[in-house]
C-alpha positions in Angstrom: 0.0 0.0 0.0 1.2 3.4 -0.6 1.0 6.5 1.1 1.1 10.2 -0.6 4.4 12.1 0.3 3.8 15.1 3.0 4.6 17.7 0.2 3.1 20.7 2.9 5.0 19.7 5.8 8.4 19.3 3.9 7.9 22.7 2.4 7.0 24.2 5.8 10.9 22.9 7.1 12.3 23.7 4.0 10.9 27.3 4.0 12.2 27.1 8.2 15.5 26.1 6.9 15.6 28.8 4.2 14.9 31.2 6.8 17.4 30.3 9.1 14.8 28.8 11.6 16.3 25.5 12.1 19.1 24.6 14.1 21.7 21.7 13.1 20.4 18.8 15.4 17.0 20.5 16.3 13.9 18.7 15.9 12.7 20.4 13.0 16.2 19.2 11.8 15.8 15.2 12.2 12.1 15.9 10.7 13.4 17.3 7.4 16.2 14.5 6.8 13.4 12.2 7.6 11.6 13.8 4.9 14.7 13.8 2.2 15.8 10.4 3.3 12.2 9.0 2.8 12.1 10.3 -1.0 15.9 8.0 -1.4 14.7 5.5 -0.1 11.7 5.0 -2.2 13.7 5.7 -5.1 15.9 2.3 -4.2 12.5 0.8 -3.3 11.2 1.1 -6.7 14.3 0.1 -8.6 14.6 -3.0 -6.2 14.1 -5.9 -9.1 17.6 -4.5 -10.3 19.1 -4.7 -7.0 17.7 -8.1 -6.2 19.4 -9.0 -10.0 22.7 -7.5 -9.1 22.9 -9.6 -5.9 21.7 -13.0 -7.2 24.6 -12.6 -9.7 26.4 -12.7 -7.1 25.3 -15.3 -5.1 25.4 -16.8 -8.3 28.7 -16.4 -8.8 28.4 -14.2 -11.8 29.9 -11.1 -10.9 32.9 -10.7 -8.9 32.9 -9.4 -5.1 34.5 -6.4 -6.3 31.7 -5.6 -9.6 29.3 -6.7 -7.2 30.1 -4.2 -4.4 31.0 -1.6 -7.6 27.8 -2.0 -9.4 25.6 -1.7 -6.2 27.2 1.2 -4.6 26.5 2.8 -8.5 23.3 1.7 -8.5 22.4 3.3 -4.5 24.2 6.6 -5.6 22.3 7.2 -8.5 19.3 6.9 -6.9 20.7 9.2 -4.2 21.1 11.9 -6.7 18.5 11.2 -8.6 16.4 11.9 -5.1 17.8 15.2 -4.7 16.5 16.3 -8.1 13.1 15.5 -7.2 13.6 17.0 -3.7 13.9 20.5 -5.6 11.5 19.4 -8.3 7.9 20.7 -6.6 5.2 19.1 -9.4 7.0 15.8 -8.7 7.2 16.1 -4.6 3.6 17.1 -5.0 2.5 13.4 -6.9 5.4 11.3 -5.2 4.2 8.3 -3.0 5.6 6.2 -0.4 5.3 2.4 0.2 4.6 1.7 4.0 7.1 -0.7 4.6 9.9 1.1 3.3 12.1 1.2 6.3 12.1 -2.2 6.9 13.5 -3.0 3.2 15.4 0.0 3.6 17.3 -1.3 6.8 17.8 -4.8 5.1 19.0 -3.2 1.8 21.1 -0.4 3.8 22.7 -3.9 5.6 24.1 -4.9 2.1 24.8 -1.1 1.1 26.8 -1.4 4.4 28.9 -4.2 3.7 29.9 -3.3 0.3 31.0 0.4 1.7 32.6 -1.1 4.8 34.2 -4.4 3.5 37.9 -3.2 3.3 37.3 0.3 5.4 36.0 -0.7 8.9 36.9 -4.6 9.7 38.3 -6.7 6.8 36.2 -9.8 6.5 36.9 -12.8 4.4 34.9 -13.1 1.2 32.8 -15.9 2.5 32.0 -14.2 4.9 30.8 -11.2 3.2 29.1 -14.2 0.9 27.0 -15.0 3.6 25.9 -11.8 5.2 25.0 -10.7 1.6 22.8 -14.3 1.4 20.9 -13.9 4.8 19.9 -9.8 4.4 18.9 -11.2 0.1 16.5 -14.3 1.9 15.0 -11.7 4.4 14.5 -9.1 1.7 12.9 -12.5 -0.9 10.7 -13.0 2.1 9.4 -9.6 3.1 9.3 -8.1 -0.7 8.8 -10.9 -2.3 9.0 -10.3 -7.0 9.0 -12.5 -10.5 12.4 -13.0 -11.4 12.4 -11.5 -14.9 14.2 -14.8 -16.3 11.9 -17.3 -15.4 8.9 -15.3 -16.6 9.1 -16.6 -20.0 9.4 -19.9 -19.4 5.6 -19.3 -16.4 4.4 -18.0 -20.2 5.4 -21.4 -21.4 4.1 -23.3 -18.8 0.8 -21.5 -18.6 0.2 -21.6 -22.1 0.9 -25.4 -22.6 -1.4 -26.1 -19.7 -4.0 -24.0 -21.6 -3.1 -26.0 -25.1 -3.6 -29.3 -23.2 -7.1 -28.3 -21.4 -8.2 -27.6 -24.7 -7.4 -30.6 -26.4 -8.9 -32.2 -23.8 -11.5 -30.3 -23.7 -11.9 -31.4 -27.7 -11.2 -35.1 -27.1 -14.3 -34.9 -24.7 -16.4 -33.9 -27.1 -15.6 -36.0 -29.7 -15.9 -38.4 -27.1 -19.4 -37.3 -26.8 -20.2 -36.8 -30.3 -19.2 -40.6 -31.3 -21.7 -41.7 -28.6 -24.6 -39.6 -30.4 -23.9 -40.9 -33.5 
């Protein structure tokens, strides 16, 4: 389910902030990062079927650690910037919706953003290790938000439509079935 963005209460802090009325680690202040935070966030949100493809070609052993960590630190800046355009862009604040459980796929995808910022930085870890944390936060993300992996959509089409081919021909055999009896 989604929820409209607060357009007139982020323009009330922004219009505080522009005046000088809000104070670096006021309350008005953690309101309005809420605010621009919650517009990112949905951004990664609706871009997560790519996400969840960059991570199972990982686990799949497709990419590299170091593409892996590359390509999804791209992917979570992008959407970053991409947030703060439509933070100064009022028609699009004014029609932009929120999903109500984006913090908890936040948290879980900010877990793997995380890891791939902190992997050599904070406390080197071996790569199975960082394997494995990446594999837990992907099962509890498949879990919560679950989607259609885009490759096997194709061959559900094929499935569904040989299913539908074979209830019609025996659908047909029945009748002919029928028809040999009335005759």
């Amino acid at each position: 389910m989604k929820k409209k963005f607060n357009f007139t209460g982020y323009k009330e802090l922004v219009d505080m902030e522009n005046c000088g009325e809000i104070v670096f680690l006021d309350a008005n202040y953690f309101k309005l990062l809420r605010y621009q935070t919650s517009v990112g966030k949905q951004l990664i949100y609706n871009r997560k079927e790519d996400y969840y493809s960059i991570i199972n070609k990982y686990l799949n052993k497709t990419l590299t650690l170091l593409e892996f960590r590359t390509q999804f630190s791209d992917m979570e800046k992008e959407d970053i910037e991409k947030g703060y355009v439509i933070l100064g862009n009022i028609q699009e604040l004014e029609v932009f919706y929120l999903v109500e459980d984006l913090e908890k796929f936040s948290r879980l995808i900010g877990e793997i953003i995380d890891l791939c910022e902190d992997y050599y930085i904070i406390e080197p870890m071996s790569e199975t290790e960082f394997y494995f944390l990446v594999n837990k936060y992907y099962h509890q993300l498949q879990e919560t938000f679950p989607f259609k992996n885009s490759a096997n959509i194709e061959y559900e089409h094929l499935i569904s439509r040989s299913f539908t081919f074979l209830l019609f021909t025996i659908g047909l055999e029945i009748l002919l079935i029928i028809l040999s009896f009335n005759n």
